[in-house]
C-alpha positions in Angstrom: 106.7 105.5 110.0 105.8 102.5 108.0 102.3 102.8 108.8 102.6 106.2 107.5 103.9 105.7 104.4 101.6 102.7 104.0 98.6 105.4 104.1 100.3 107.5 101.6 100.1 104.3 99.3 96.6 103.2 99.9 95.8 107.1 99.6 97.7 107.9 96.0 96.0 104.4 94.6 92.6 106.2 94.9 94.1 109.2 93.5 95.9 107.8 90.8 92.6 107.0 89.3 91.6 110.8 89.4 94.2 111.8 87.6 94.3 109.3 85.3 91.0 110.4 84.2 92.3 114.3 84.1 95.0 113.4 81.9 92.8 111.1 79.7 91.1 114.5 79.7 94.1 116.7 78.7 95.2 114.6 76.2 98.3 114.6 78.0 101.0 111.5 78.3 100.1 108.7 80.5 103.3 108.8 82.2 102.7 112.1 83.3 100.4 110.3 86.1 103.3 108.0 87.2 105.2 111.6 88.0 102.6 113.0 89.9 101.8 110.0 92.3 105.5 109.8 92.3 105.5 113.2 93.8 102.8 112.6 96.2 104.3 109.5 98.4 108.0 111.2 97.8 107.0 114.9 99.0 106.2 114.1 102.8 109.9 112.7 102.7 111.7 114.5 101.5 110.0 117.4 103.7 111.2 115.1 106.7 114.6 115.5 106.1 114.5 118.7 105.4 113.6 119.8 108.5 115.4 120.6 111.4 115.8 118.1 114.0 113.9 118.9 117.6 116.4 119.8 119.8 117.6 116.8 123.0 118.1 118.0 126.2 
């Protein structure tokens, strides 16, 4: 799990500087970018505990 997240990190770094650009772009608020990565390494937890657990025999 760590290394997952760890991925998601390195991942939303490169990404962050993508959509800094966009918003630079937009004219948009800089924070706006802090959301948006925020959303990126949140969403694949929270969808993990959404989900049903596998069923133990």
């Amino acid at each position: 799990m760590l290394a997952n997240i760890l991925l998601i990190v390195i991942l939303s770094k490169s990404i962050a500087k993508l959509l800094d650009h966009g918003i630079a772009l937009l004219g948009a608020p800089p924070a706006l970018g802090g959301v948006l990565i925020a959303t990126v390494v949140f969403t694949p937890e929270g969808i993990s505990r959404c989900a049903p657990s596998p069923p133990t025999c």
